[in-house]
C-alpha angles and dihedrals in degrees: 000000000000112000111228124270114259115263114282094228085052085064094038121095098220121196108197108214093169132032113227128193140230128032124333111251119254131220116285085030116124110252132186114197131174107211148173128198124211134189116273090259087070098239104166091186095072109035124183110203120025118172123178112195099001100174111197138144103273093245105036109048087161080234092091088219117143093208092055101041097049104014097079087060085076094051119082115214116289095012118138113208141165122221132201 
């Protein structure tokens, strides 16, 4: 039997720019993000991908990205973070 994977945001270097507040949300909550996505060489001026008020079941995004489906359960409403 295959063990599970360790947590994405365990793997994740996370900068908080802004504090939030409350509990964090868990997986199968609402959540609404706002988020841009940047190369892997971390230049901010050109970004990729960039979402405001994306709304999805924490868990199951339909992106099938790690960082976006568990991520956000280390975040606390209204914190604004970067994560590497």
């Amino acid at each position: 039997e295959e063990e599970d994977p360790e947590p994405y945001e365990a793997m994740l270097k996370i900068k908080t720019l802004k504090r939030g507040f409350g509990k964090p949300p868990i997986k199968g909550q609402i959540v609404t993000i706002h988020w841009t996505g940047y190369g892997k060489d971390g230049d901010v001026s050109s970004p990729f991908w960039k979402q405001d008020n994306f709304t999805f079941e924490l868990g199951n995004s339909g992106f099938g990205m790690r960082a976006l489906d568990e991520a956000p359960c280390a975040m606390k409403l209204g914190e604004k973070c970067v994560m590497q």
